[in-house]
N, C-alpha and C positions, 0 to 999 in steps of 0.2 A: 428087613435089612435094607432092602431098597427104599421104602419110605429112610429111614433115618440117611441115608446116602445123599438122598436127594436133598433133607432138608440142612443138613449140611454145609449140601455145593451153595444152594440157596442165601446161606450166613455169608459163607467164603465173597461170594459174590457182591450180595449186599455193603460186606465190609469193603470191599475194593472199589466200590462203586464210591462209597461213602468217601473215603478216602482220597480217590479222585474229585473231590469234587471240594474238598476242605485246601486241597493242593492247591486246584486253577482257580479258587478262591482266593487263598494269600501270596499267590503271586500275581494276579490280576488289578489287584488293589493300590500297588505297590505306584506311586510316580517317580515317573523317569529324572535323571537329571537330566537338566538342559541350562543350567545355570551358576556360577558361582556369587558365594557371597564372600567382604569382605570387610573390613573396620577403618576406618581412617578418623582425623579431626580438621577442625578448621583452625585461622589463623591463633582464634579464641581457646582452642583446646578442647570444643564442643565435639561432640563425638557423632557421626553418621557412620550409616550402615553405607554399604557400595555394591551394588548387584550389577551382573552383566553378564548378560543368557545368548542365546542361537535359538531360543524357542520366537516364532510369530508375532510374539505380543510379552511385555514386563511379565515379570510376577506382581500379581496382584499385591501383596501383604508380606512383610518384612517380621517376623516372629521374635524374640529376644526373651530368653529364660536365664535365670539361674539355676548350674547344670548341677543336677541333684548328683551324678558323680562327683567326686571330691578332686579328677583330676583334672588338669588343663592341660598340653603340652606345651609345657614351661619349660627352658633349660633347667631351673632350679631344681625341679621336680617335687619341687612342696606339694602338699597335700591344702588343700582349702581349707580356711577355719568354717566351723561348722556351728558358730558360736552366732552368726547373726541371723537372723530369720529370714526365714523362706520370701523370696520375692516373688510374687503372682507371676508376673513378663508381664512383656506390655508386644500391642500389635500397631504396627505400622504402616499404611497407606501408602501405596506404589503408586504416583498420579499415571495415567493408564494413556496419558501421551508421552510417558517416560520414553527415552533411546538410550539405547545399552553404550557403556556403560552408563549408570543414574548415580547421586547423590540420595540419599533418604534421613533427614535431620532425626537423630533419636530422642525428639522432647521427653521430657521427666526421666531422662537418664542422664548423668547417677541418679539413682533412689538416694530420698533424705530418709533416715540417716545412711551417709556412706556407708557403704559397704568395706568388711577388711578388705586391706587389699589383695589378699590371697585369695580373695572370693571368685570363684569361677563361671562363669558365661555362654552363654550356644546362642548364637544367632545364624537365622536362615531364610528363603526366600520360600514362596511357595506360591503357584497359580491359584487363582480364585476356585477354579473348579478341581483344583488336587490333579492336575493335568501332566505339572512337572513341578520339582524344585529346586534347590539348591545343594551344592556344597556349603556344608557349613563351616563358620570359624567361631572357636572358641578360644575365650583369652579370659587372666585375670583381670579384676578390676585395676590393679595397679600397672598395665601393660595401657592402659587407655593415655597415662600420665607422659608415657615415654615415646609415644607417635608423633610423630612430626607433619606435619599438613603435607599434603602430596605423595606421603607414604601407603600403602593399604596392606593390613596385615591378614592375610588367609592362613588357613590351616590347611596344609595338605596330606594326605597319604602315602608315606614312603615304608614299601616292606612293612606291611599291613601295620603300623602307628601313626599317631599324629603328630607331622611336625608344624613350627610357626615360622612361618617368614614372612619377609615384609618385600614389598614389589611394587612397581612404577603404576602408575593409571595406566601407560600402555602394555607393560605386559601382565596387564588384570585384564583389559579389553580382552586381549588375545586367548586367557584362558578359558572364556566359555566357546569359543569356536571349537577348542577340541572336544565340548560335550556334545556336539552334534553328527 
């Protein structure tokens, strides 16, 4: 009876130990934010990304997916056609004398062929060594048409959803200072 007691406590333990250690695992992993990301265009209607962090040093690398959920928060609340194939993303180059807030040109964006324009987006910023990242914004591809040079459009979080709005270069500056 004590043998089986013992081996037992020994499981019990094991299992808790194991457990502990999958836990400080995935939250160990995790990078902090320390930066917002944004969307804006030029006079041309070319599309850059907009980062501007309170971390030491840029984000290394600027990310851009099509976002395999179907939704964006859109007033509309359309759901994304799901009709046009899958875009790889493409990775973007943070020159690493960047100062907050940066410019980042999204060359080969649009994808040929365009995209519907219900097709949805995630862009985000990330440290080279996964140190910290971004808030990210996601927008339809038809939402790039209707930004105005000077404008920058973020997604934010209000009462755990995402909303979109669009906001000044200064109070985009100002938004990475509250992630520190």
């Amino acid at each position: 009876m004590t043998t089986q007691m013992l081996m037992s406590a020994r499981r019990i333990s094991a299992s808790l130990i194991v457990a502990m250690l999958v836990l400080a695992g995935a939250t160990g992993c995790t990078p902090v934010i320390k930066a917002v990301t944004g969307l804006t265009v030029d006079a041309d209607g070319q599309p850059f990304a907009v980062l501007s962090w309170c971390a030491d040093r840029p984000p290394g690398t600027v990310i851009l997916l099509a976002e395999k959920r179907s939704v964006s928060p859109s007033p509309s609340g359309t759901a994304a056609s799901q009709s046009w194939p899958s875009w790889p993303g493409r990775r973007y180059a943070v020159p690493r004398a960047a100062t907050s807030p940066t410019e980042v040109r999204l060359e080969g964006f649009p994808p040929d062929p365009a995209p519907d324009p219900d097709e949805a987006f995630r862009m985000y910023g990330v440290a080279d060594d996964n140190s910290f990242t971004s808030h990210a914004v996601s927008f339809r591809f038809a939402e790039v048409a209707d930004l105005r040079p000077g404008s920058i459009l973020i997604t934010e979080v209000v009462d755990n959803l995402d909303e979109q709005r669009a906001v000044s270069m200064e109070e985009f500056a100002s938004l990475a200072e509250d992630e520190c």
